[in-house]
PDB file of N, CA, C and O in Angstrom:
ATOM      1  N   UNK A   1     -38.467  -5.438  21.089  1.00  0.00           N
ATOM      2  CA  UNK A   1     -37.118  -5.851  20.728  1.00  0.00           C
ATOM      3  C   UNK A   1     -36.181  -4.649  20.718  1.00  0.00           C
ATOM      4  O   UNK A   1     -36.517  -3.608  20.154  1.00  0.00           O
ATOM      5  N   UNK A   2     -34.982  -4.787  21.351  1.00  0.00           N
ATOM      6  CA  UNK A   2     -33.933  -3.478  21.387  1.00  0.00           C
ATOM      7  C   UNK A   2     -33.389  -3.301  20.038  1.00  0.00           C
ATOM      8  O   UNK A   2     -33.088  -4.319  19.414  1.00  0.00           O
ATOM      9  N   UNK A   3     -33.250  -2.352  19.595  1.00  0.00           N
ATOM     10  CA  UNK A   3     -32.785  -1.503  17.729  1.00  0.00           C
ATOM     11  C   UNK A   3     -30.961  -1.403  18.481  1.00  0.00           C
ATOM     12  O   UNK A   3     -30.193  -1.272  17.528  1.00  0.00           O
ATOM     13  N   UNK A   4     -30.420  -1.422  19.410  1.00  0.00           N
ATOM     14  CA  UNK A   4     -29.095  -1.069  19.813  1.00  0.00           C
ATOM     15  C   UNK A   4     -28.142  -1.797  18.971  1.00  0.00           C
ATOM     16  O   UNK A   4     -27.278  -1.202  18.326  1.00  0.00           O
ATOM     17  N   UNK A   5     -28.282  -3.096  18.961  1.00  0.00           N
ATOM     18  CA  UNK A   5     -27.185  -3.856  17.895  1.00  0.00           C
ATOM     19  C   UNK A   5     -27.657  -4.177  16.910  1.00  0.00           C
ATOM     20  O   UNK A   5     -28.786  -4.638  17.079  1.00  0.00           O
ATOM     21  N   UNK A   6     -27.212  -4.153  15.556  1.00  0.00           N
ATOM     22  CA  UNK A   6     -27.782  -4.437  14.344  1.00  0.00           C
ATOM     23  C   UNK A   6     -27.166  -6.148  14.363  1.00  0.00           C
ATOM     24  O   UNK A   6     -25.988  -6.422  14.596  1.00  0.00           O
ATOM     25  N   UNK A   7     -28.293  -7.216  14.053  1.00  0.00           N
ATOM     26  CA  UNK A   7     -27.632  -8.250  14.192  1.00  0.00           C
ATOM     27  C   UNK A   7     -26.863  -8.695  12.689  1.00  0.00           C
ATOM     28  O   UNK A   7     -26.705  -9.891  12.445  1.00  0.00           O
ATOM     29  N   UNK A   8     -26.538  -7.948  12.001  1.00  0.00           N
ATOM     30  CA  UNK A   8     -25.957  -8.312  10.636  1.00  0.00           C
ATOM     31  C   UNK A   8     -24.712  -7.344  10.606  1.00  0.00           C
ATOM     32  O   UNK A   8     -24.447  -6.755   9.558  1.00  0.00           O
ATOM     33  N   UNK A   9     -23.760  -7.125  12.008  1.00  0.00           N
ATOM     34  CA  UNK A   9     -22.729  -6.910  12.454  1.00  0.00           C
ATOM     35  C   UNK A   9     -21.972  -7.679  11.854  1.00  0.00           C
ATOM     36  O   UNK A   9     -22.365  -8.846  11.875  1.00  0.00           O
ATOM     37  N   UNK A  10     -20.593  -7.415  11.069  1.00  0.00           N
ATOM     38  CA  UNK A  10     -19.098  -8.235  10.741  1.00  0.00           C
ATOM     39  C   UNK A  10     -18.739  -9.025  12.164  1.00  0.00           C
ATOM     40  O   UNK A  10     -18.541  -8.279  13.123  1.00  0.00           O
ATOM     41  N   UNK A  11     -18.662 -10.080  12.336  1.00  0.00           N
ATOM     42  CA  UNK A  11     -17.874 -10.826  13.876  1.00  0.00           C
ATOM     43  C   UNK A  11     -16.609 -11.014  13.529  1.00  0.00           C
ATOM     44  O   UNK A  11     -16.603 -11.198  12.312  1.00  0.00           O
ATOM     45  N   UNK A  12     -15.587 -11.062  13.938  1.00  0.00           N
ATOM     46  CA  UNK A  12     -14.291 -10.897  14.038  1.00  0.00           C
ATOM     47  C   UNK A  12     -13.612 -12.444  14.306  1.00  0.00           C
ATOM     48  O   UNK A  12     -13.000 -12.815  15.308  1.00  0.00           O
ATOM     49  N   UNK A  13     -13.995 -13.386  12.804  1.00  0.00           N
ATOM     50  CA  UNK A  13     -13.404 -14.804  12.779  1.00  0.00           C
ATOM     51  C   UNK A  13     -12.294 -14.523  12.667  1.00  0.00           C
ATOM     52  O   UNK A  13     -11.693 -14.994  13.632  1.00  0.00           O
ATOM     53  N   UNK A  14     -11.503 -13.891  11.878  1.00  0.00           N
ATOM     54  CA  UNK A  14     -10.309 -14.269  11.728  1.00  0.00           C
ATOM     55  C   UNK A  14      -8.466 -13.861  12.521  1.00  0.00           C
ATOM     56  O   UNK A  14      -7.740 -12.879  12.369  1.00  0.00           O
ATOM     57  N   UNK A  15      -8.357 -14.648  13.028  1.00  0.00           N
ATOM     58  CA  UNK A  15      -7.471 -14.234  14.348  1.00  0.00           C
ATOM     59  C   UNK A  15      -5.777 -14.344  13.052  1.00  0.00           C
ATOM     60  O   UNK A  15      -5.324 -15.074  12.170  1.00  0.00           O
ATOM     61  N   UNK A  16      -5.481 -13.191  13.720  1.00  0.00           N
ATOM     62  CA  UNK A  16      -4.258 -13.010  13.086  1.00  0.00           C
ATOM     63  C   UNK A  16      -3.020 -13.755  14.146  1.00  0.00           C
ATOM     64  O   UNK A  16      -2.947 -13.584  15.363  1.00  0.00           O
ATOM     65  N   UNK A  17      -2.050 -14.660  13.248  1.00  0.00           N
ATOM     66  CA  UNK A  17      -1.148 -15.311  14.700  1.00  0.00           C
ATOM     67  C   UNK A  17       0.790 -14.918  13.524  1.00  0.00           C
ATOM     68  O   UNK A  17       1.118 -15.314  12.405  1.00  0.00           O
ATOM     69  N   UNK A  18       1.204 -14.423  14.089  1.00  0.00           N
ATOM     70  CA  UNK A  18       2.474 -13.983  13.972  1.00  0.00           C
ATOM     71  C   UNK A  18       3.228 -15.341  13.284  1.00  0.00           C
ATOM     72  O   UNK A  18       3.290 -16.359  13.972  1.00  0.00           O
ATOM     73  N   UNK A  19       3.614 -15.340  12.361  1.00  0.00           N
ATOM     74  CA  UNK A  19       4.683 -16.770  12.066  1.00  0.00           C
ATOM     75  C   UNK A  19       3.736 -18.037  11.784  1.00  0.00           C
ATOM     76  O   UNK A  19       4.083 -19.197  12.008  1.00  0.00           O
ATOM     77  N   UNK A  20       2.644 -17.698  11.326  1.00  0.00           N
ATOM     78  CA  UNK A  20       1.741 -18.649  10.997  1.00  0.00           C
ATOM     79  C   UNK A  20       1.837 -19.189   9.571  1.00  0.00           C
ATOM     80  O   UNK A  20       1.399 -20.292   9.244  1.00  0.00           O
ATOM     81  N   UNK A  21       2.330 -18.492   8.904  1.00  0.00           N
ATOM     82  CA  UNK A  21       2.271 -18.806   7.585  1.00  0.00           C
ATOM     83  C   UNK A  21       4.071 -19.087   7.384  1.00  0.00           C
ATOM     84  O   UNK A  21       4.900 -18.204   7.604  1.00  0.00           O
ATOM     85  N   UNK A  22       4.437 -20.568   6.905  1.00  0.00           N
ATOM     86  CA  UNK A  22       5.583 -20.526   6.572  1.00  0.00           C
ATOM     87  C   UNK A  22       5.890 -19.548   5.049  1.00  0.00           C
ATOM     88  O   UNK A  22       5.133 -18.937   4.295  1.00  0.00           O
ATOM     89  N   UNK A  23       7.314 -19.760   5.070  1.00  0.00           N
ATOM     90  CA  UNK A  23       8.200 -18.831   4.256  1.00  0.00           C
ATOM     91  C   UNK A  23       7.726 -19.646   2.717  1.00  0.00           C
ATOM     92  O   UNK A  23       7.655 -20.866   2.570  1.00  0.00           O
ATOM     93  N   UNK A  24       7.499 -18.816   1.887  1.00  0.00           N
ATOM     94  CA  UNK A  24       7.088 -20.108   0.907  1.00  0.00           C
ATOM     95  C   UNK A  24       8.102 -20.085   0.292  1.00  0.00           C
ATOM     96  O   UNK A  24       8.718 -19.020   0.337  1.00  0.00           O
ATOM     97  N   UNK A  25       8.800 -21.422  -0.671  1.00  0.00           N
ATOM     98  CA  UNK A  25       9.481 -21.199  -1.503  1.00  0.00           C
ATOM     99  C   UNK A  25       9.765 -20.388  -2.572  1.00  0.00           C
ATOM    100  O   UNK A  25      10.941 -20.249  -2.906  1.00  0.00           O
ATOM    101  N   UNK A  26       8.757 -19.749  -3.251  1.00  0.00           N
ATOM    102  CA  UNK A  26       8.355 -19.192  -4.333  1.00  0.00           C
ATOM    103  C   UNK A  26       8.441 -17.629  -3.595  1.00  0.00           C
ATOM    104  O   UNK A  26       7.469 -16.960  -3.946  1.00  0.00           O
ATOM    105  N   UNK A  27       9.156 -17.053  -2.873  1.00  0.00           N
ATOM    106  CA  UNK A  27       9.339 -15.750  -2.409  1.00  0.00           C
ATOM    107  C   UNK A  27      10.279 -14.833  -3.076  1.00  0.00           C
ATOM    108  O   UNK A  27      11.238 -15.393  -3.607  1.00  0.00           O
ATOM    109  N   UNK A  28      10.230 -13.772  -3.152  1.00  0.00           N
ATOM    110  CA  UNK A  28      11.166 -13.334  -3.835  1.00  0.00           C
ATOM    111  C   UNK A  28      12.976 -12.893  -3.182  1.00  0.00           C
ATOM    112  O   UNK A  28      13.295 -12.371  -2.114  1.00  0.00           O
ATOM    113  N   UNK A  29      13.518 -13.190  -3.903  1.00  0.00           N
ATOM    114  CA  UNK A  29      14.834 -13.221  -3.029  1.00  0.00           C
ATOM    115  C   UNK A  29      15.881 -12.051  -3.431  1.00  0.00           C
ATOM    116  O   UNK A  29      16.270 -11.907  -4.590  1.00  0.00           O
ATOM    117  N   UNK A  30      16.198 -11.422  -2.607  1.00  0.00           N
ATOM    118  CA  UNK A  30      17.304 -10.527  -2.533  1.00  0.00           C
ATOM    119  C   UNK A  30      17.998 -10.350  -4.600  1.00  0.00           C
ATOM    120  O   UNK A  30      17.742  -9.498  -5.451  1.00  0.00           O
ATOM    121  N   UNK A  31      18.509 -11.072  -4.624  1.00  0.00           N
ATOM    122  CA  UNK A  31      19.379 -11.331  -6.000  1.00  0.00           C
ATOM    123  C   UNK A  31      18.739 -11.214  -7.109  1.00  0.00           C
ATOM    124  O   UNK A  31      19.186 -11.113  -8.252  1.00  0.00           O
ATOM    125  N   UNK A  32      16.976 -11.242  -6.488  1.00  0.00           N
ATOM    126  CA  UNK A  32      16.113 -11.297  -8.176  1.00  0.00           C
ATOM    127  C   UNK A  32      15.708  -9.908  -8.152  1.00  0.00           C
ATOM    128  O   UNK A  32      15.297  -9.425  -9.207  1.00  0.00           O
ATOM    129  N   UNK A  33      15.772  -9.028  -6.876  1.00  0.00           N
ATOM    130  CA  UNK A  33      15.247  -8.101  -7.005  1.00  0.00           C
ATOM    131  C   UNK A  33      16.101  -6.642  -7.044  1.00  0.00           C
ATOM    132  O   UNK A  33      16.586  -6.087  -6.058  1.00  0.00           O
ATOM    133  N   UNK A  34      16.151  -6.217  -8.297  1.00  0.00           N
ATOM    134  CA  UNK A  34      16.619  -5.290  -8.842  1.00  0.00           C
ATOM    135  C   UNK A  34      16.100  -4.337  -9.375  1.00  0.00           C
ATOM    136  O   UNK A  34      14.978  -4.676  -9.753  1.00  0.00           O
ATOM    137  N   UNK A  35      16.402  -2.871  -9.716  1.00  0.00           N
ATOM    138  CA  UNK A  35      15.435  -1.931 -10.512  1.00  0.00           C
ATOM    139  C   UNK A  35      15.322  -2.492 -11.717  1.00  0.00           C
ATOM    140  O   UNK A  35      16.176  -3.169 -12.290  1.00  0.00           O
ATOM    141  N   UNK A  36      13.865  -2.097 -12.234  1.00  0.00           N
ATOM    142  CA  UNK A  36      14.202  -1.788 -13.683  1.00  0.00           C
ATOM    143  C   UNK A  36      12.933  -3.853 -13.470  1.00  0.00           C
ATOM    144  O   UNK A  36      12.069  -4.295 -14.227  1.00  0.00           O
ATOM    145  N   UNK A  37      13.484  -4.432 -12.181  1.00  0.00           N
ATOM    146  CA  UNK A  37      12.181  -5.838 -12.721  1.00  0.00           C
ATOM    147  C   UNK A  37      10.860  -5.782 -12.563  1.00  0.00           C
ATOM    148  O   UNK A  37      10.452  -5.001 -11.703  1.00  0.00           O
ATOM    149  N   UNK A  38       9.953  -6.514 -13.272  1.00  0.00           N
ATOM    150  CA  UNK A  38       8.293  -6.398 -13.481  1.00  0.00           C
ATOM    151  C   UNK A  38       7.729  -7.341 -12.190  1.00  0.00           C
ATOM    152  O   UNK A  38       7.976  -8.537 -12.033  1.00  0.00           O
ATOM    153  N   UNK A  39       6.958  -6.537 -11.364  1.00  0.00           N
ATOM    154  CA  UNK A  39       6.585  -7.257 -10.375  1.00  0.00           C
ATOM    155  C   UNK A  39       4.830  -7.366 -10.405  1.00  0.00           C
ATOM    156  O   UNK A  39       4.113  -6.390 -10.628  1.00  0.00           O
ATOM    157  N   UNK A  40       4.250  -8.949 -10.095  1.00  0.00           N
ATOM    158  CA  UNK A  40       2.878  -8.221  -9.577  1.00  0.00           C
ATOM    159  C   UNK A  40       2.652  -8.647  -8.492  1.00  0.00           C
ATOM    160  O   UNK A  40       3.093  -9.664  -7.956  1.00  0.00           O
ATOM    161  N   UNK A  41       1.633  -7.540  -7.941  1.00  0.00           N
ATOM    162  CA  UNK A  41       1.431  -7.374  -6.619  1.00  0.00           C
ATOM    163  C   UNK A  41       0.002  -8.189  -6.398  1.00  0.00           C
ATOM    164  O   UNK A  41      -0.709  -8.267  -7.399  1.00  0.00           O
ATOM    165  N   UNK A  42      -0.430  -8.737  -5.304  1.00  0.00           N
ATOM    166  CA  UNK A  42      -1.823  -9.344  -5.548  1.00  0.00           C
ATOM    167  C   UNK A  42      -2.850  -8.502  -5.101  1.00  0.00           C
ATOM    168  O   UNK A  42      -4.070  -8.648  -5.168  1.00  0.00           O
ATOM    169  N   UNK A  43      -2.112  -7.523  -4.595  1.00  0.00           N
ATOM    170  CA  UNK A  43      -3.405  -6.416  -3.801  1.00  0.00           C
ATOM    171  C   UNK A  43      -3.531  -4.664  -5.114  1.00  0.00           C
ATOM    172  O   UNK A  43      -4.487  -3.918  -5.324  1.00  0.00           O
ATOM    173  N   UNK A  44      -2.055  -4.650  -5.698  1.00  0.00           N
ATOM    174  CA  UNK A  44      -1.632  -3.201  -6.368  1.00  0.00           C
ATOM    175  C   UNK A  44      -1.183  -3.744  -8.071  1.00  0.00           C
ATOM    176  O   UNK A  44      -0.767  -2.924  -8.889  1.00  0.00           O
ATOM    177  N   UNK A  45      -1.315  -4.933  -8.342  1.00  0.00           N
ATOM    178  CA  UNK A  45      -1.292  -5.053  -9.806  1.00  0.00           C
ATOM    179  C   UNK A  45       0.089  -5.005  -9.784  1.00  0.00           C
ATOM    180  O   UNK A  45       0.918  -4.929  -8.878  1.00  0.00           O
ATOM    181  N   UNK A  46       0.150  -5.072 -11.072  1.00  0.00           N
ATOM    182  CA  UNK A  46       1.570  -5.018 -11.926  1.00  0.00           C
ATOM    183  C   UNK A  46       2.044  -3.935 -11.901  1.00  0.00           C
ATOM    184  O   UNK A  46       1.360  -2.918 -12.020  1.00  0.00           O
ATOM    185  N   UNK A  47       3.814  -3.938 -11.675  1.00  0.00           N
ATOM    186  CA  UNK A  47       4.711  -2.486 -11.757  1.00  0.00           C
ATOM    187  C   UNK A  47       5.521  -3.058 -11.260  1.00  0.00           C
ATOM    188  O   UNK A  47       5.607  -4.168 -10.735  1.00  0.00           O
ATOM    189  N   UNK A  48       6.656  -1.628 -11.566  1.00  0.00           N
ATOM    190  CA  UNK A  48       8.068  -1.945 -11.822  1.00  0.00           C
ATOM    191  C   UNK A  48       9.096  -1.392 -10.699  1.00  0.00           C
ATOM    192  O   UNK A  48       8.951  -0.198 -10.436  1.00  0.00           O
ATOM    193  N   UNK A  49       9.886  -1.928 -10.156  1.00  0.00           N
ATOM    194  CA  UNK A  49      11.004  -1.497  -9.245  1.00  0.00           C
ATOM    195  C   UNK A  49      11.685  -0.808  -9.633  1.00  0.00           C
ATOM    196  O   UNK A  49      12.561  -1.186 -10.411  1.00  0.00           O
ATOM    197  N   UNK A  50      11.523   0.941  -9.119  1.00  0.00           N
ATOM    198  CA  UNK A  50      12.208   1.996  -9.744  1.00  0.00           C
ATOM    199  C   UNK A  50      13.181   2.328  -8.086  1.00  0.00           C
ATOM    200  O   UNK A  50      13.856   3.347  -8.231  1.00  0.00           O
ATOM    201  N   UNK A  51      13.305   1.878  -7.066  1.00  0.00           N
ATOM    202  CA  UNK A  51      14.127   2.104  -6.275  1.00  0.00           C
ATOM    203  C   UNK A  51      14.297   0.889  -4.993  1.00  0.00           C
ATOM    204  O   UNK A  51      13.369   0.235  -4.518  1.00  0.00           O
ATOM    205  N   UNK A  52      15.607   0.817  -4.642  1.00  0.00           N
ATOM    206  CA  UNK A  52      15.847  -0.165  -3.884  1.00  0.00           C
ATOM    207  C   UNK A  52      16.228   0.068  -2.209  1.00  0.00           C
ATOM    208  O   UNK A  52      16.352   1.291  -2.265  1.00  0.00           O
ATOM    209  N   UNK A  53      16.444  -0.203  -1.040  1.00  0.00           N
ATOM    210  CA  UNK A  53      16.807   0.738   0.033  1.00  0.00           C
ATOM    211  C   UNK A  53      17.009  -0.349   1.189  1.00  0.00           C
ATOM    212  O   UNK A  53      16.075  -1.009   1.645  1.00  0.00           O
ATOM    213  N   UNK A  54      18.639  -0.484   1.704  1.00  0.00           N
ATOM    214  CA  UNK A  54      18.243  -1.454   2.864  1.00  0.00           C
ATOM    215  C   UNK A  54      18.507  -2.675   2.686  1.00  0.00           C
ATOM    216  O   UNK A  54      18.491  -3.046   1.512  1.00  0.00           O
ATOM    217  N   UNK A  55      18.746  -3.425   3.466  1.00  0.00           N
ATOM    218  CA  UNK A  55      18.893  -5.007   2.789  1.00  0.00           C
ATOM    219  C   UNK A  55      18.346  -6.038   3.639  1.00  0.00           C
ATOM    220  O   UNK A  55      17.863  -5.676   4.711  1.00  0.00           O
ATOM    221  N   UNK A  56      18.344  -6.949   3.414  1.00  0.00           N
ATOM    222  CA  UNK A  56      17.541  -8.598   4.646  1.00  0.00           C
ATOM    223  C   UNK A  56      16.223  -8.378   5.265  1.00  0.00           C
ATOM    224  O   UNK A  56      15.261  -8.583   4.524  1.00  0.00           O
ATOM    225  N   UNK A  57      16.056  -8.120   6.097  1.00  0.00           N
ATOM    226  CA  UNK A  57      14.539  -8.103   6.869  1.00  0.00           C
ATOM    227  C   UNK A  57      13.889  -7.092   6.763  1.00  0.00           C
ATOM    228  O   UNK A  57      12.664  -6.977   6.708  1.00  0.00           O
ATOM    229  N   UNK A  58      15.226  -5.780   6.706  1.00  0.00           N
ATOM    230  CA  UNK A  58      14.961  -4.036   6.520  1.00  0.00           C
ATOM    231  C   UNK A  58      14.468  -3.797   5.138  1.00  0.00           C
ATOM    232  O   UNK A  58      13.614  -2.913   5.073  1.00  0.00           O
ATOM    233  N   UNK A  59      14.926  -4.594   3.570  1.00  0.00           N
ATOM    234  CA  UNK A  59      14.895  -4.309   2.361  1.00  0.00           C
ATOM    235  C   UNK A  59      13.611  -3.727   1.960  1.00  0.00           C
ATOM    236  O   UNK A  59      12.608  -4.437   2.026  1.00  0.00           O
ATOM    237  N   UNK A  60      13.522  -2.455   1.530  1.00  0.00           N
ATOM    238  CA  UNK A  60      12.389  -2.167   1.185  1.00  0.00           C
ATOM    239  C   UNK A  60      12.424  -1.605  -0.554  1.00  0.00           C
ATOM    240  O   UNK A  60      13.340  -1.385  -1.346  1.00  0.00           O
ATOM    241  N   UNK A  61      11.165  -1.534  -0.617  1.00  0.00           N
ATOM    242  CA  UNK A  61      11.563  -1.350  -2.382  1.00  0.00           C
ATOM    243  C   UNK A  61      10.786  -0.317  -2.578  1.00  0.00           C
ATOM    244  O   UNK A  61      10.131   0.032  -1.596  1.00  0.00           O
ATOM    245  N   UNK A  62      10.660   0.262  -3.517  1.00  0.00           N
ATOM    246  CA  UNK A  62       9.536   1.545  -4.170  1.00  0.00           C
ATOM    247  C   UNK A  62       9.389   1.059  -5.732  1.00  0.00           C
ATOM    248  O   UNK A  62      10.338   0.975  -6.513  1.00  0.00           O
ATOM    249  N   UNK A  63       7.996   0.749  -6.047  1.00  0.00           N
ATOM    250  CA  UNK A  63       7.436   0.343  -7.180  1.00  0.00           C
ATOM    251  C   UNK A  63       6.237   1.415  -7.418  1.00  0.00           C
ATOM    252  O   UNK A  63       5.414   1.979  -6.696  1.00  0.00           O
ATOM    253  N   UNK A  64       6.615   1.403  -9.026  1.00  0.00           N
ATOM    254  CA  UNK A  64       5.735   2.150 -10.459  1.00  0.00           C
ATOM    255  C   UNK A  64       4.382   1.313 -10.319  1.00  0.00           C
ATOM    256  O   UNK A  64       4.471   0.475 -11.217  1.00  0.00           O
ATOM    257  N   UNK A  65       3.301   1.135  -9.718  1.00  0.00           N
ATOM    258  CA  UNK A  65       2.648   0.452 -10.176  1.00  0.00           C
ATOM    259  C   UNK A  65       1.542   1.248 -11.106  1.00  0.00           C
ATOM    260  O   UNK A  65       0.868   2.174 -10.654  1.00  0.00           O
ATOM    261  N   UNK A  66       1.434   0.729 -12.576  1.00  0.00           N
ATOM    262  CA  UNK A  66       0.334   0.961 -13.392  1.00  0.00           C
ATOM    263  C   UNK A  66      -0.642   1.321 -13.203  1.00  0.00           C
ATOM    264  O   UNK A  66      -1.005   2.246 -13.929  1.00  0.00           O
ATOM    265  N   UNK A  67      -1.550   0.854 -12.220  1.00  0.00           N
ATOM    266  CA  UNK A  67      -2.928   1.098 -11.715  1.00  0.00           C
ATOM    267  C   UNK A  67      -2.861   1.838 -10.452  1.00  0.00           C
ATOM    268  O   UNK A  67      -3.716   2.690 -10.211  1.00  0.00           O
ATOM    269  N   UNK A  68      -1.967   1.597  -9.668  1.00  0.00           N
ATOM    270  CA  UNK A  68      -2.240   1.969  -7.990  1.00  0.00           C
ATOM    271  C   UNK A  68      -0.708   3.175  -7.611  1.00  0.00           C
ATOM    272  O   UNK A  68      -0.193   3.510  -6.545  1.00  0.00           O
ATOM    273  N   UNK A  69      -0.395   3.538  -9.074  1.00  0.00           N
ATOM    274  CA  UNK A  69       0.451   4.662  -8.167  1.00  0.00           C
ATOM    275  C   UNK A  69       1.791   4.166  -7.847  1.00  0.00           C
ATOM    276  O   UNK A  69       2.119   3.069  -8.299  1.00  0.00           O
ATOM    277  N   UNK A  70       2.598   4.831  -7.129  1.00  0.00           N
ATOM    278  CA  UNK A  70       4.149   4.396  -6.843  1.00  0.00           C
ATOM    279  C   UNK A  70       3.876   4.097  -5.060  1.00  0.00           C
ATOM    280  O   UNK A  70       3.655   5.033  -4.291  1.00  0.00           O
ATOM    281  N   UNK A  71       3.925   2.971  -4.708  1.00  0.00           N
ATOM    282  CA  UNK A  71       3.840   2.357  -3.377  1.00  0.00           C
ATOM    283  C   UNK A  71       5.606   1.894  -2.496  1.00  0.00           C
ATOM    284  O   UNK A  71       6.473   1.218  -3.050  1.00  0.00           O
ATOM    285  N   UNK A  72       5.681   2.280  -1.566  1.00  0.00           N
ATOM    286  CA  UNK A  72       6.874   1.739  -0.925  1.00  0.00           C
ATOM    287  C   UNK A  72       6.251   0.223  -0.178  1.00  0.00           C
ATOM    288  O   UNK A  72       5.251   0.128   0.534  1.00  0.00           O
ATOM    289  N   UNK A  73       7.146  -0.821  -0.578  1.00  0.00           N
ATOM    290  CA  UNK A  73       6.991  -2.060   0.432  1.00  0.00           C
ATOM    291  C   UNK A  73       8.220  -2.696   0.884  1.00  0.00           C
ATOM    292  O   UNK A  73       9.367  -2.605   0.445  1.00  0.00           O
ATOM    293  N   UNK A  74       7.726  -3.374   1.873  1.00  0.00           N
ATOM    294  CA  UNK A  74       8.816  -3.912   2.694  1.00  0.00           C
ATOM    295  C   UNK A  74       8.984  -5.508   2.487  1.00  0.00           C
ATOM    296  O   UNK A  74       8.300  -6.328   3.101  1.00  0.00           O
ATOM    297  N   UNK A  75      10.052  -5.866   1.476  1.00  0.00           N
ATOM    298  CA  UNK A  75      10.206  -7.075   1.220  1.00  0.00           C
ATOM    299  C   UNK A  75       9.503  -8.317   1.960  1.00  0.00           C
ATOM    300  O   UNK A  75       8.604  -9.084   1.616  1.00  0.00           O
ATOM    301  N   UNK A  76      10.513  -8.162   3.452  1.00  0.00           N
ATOM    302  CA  UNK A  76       9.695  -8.958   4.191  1.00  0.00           C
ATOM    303  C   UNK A  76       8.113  -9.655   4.260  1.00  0.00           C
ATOM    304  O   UNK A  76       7.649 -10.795   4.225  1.00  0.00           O
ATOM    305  N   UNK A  77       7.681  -8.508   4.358  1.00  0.00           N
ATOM    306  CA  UNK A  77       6.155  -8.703   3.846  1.00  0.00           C
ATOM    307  C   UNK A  77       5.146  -8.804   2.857  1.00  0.00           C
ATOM    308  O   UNK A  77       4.032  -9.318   2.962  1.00  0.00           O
ATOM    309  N   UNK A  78       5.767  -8.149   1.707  1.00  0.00           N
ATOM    310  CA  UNK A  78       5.316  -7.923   0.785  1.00  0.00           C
ATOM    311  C   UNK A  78       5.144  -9.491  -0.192  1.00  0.00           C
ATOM    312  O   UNK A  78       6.027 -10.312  -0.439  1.00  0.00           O
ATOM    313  N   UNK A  79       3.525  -9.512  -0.643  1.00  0.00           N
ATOM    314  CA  UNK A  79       3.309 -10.551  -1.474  1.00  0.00           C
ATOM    315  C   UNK A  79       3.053 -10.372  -2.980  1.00  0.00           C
ATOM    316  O   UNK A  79       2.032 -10.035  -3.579  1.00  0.00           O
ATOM    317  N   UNK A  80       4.548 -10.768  -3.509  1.00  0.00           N
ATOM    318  CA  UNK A  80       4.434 -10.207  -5.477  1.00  0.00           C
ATOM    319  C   UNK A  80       4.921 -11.217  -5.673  1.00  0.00           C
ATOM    320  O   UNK A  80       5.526 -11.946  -4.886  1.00  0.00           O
ATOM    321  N   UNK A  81       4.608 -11.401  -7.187  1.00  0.00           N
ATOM    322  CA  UNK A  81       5.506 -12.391  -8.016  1.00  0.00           C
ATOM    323  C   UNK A  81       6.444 -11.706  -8.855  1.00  0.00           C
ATOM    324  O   UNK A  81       5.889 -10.854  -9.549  1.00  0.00           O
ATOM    325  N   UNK A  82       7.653 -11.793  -9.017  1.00  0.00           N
ATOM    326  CA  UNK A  82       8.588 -11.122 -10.535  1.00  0.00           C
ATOM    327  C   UNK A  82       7.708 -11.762 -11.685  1.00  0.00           C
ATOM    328  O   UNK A  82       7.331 -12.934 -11.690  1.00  0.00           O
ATOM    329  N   UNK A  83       7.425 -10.772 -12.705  1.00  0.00           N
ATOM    330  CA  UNK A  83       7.021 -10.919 -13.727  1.00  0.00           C
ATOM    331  C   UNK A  83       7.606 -11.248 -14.906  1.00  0.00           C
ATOM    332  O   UNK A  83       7.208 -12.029 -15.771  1.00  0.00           O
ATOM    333  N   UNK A  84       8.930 -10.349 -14.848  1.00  0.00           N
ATOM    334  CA  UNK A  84       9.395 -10.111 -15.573  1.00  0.00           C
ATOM    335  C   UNK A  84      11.321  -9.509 -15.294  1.00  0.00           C
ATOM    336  O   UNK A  84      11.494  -8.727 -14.359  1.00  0.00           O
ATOM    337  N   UNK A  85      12.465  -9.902 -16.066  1.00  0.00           N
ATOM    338  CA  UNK A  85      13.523  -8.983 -15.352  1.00  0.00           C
ATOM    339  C   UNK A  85      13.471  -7.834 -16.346  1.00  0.00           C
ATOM    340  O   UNK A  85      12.675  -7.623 -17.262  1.00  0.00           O
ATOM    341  N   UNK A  86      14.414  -7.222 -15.970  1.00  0.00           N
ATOM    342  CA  UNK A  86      15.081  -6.508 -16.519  1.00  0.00           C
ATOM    343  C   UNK A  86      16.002  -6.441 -18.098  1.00  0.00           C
ATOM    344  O   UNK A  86      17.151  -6.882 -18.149  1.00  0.00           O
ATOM    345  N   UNK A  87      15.490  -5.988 -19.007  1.00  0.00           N
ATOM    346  CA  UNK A  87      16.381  -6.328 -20.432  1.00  0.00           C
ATOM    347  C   UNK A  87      17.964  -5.806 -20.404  1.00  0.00           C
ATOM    348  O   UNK A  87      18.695  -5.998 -21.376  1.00  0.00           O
TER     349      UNK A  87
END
């Protein structure tokens, strides 16, 4: 028997397709997102929007997160919930 491929190789199910996933309602929108609000992240935990940059598709943010450090994300993409606003 050939040792060349290990048959307990990862196979590559999952096909990534552009615009596959609609916009969900529950996204965060321009107007909620301000410094100073509690966001969590589902990949970087909970933290806070200490800078803002850019606006609509470009909007990117820079968050405090607690556990994972200060991360830049790009609205667009980025999957958080507001936690919390601003007092």
């Amino acid at each position: 028997s050939s040792q060349s491929e290990p048959t307990d190789k990862p196979r590559r199910l999952q096909r990534i397709q552009p615009n596959a996933t609609p916009p969900s309602a529950a996204s965060p929108t321009d107007e909620n997102i301000r410094v100073g609000v509690q966001i969590e992240h589902n990949r970087f935990g909970v933290g806070e929007i200490i800078h803002i940059e850019g606006s609509g598709d470009n909007c990117k943010v820079t968050v405090a997160f607690r556990n994972a450090g200060t991360k830049q994300l790009l609205l667009k993409f980025a999957r958080f919930t507001i936690v919390g606003q601003p007092i």
